[in-house]
C-alpha positions in Angstrom: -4.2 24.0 -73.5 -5.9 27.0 -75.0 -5.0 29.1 -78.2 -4.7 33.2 -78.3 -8.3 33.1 -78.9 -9.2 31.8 -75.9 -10.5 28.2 -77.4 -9.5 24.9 -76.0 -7.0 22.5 -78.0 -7.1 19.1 -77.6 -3.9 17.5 -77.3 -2.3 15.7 -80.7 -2.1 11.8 -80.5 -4.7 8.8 -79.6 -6.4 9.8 -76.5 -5.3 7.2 -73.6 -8.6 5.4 -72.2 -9.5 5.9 -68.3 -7.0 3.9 -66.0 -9.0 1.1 -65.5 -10.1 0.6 -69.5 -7.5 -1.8 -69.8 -8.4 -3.8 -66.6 -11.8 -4.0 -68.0 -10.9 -5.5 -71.6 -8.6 -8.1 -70.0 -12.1 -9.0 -67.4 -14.5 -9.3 -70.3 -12.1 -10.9 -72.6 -10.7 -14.0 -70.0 -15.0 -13.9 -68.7 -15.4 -14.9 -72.7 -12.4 -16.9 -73.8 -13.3 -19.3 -71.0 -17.0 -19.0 -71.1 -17.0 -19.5 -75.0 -13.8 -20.9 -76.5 -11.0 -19.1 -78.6 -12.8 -19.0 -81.9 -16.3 -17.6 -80.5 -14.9 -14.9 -79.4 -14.1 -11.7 -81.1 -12.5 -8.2 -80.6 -15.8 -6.9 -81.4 -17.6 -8.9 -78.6 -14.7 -8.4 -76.5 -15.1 -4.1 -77.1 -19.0 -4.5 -76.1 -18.8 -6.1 -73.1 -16.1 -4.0 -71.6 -17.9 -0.8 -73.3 -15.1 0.3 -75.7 -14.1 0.9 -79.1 -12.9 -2.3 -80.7 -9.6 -0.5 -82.3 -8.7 1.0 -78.6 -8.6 -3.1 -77.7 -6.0 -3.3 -81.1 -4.4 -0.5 -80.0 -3.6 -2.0 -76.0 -3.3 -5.4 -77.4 -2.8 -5.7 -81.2 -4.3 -8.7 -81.9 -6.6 -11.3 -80.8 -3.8 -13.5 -80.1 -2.4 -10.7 -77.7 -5.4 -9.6 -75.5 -5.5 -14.1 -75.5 -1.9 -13.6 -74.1 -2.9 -11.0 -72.0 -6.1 -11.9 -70.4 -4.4 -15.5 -69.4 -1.7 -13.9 -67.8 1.2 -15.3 -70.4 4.1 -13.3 -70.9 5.1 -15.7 -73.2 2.7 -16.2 -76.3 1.8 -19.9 -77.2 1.2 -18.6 -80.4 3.4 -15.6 -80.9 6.0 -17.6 -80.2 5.7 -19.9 -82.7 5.0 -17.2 -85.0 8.5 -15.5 -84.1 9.8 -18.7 -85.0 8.2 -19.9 -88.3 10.2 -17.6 -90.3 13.6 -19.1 -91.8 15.5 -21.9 -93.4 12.7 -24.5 -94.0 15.3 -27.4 -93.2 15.4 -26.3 -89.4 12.1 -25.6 -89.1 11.7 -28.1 -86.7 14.3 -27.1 -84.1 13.6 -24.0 -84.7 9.9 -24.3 -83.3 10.4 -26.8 -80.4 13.7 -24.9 -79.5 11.3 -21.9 -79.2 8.6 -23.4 -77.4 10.7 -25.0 -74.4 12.5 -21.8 -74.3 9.4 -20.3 -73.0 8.4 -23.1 -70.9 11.2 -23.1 -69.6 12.0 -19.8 -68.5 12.2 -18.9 -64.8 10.1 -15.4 -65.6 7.8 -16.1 -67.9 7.3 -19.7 -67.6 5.3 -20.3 -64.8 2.0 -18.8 -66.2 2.4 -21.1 -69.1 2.6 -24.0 -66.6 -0.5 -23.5 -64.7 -2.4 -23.2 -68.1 -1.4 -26.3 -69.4 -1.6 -28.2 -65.6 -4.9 -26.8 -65.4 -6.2 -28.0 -68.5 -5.8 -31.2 -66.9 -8.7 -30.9 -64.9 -10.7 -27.9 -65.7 -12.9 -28.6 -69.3 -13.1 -24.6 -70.0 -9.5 -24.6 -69.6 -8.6 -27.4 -71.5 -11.3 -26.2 -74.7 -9.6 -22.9 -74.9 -6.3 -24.6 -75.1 -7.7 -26.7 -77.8 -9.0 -24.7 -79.8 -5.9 -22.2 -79.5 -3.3 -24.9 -80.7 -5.7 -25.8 -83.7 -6.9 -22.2 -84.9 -3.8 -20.0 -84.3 -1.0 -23.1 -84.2 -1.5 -26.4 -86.2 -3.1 -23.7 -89.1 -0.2 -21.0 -88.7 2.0 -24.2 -89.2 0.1 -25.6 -92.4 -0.2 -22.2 -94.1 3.5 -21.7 -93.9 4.7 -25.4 -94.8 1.4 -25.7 -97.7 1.8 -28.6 -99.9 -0.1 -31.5 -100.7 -1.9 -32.7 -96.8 -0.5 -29.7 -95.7 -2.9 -29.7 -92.8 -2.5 -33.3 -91.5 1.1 -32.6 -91.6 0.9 -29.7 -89.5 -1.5 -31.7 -87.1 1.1 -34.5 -86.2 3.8 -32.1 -86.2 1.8 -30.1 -83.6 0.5 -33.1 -81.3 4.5 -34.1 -81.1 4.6 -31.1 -79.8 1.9 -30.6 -77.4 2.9 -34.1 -76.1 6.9 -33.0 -75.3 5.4 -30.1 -73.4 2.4 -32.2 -71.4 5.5 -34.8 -70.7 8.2 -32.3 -69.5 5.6 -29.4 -67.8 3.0 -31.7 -66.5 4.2 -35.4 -66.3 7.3 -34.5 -65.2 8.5 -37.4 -66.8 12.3 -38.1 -66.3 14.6 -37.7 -68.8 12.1 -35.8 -70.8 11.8 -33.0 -67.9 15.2 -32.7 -66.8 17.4 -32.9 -70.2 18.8 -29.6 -71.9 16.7 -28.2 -74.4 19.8 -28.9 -76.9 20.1 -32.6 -76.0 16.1 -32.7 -76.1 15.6 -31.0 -79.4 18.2 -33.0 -80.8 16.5 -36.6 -79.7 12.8 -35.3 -80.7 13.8 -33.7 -84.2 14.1 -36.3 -86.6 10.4 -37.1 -85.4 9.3 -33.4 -86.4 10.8 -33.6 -89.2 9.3 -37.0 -90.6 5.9 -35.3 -89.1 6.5 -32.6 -91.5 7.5 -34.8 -94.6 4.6 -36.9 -93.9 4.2 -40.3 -94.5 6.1 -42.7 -97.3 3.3 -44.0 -99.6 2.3 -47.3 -99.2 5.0 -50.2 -101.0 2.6 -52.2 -103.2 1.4 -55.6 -102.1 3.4 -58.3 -103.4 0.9 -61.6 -104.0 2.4 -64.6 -102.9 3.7 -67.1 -104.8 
């Protein structure tokens, strides 16, 4: 576009990068998540290897949980959607989370890429690290900050592994009734666990000598 004076003007707005700059980010950040684990990685490195501005990678992805999302292929989040479901009433906290996560396990679009990650895991160590790290750094601590407390962390932690566990038995084991039962009647059997995870555990009754 060019003014009365003849001079160019550059369109308002962010300028969109070439059509492949996304492609590129996605390549260089899956070549590093695998390569060197979740927490090694940064939007910085990410930028540098694909040869881009690190805020074009915030702009495409928003986060380093969402290029994560996108460079795996998950429609679904891990992490976002247990982030989406953190916030409300404390006291169904726990069928709030695991309603959310089998929700997107389950679903017939966005499911399937979530499968193969965890299946794979199963046998590939780069796979299974990523994973790892994921559910400790942007999971079992998401889920500690927002409970806090006294052992807020080890709370968080078993609360977490009950959940990894129901999605490795229903996604991976297949193990019947686990993988077949509603989601209702599921979260309904696996809550009162969640929520003694969350609670923690009773302190010790004293030791009574014997008489």
């Amino acid at each position: 576009m060019m003014n009365k004076a003849g001079a160019v003007i550059e369109p308002r707005g962010r300028r969109p990068g070439r059509p492949d700059t996304r492609a590129q980010i996605l390549q260089a950040a899956r070549r590093q998540f695998l390569a060197q684990g979740y927490q090694a990685v940064t939007l910085r490195s990410i930028a540098a290897e694909a040869g881009v501005d690190a805020a074009l990678i915030s702009y495409f992805f928003g986060s380093k949980k969402g290029v994560f999302g996108a460079a795996l292929a998950l429609s679904a989040n891990p992490p976002e959607v247990l982030l989406r479901a953190l916030p409300g009433d404390r006291t169904t906290l726990p069928e709030r989370v695991l309603h959310a996560l089998i929700d997107a396990w389950d679903d017939p679009r966005d499911g399937g890429a979530l499968r193969v990650i965890v299946r794979a895991a199963t046998h590939e160590p780069d796979v299974a690290r990523l994973l790892r790290e994921v559910v400790a750094r942007e999971m079992i601590d998401q889920i500690a900050e927002h409970i806090g407390g006294a052992d807020a962390h080890n709370r968080a932690a078993a609360f977490g592994v009950q959940l990894a566990g129901v999605i490795f038995a229903r996604y991976v084991l297949e193990v019947d009734p686990v993988a077949t039962m509603p989601a209702d009647e599921l979260v309904r059997h696996l809550a009162p666990g969640l929520h003694a995870a969350l609670r923690g555990p009773r302190p010790a009754s004293p030791i009574r000598p014997v008489s």
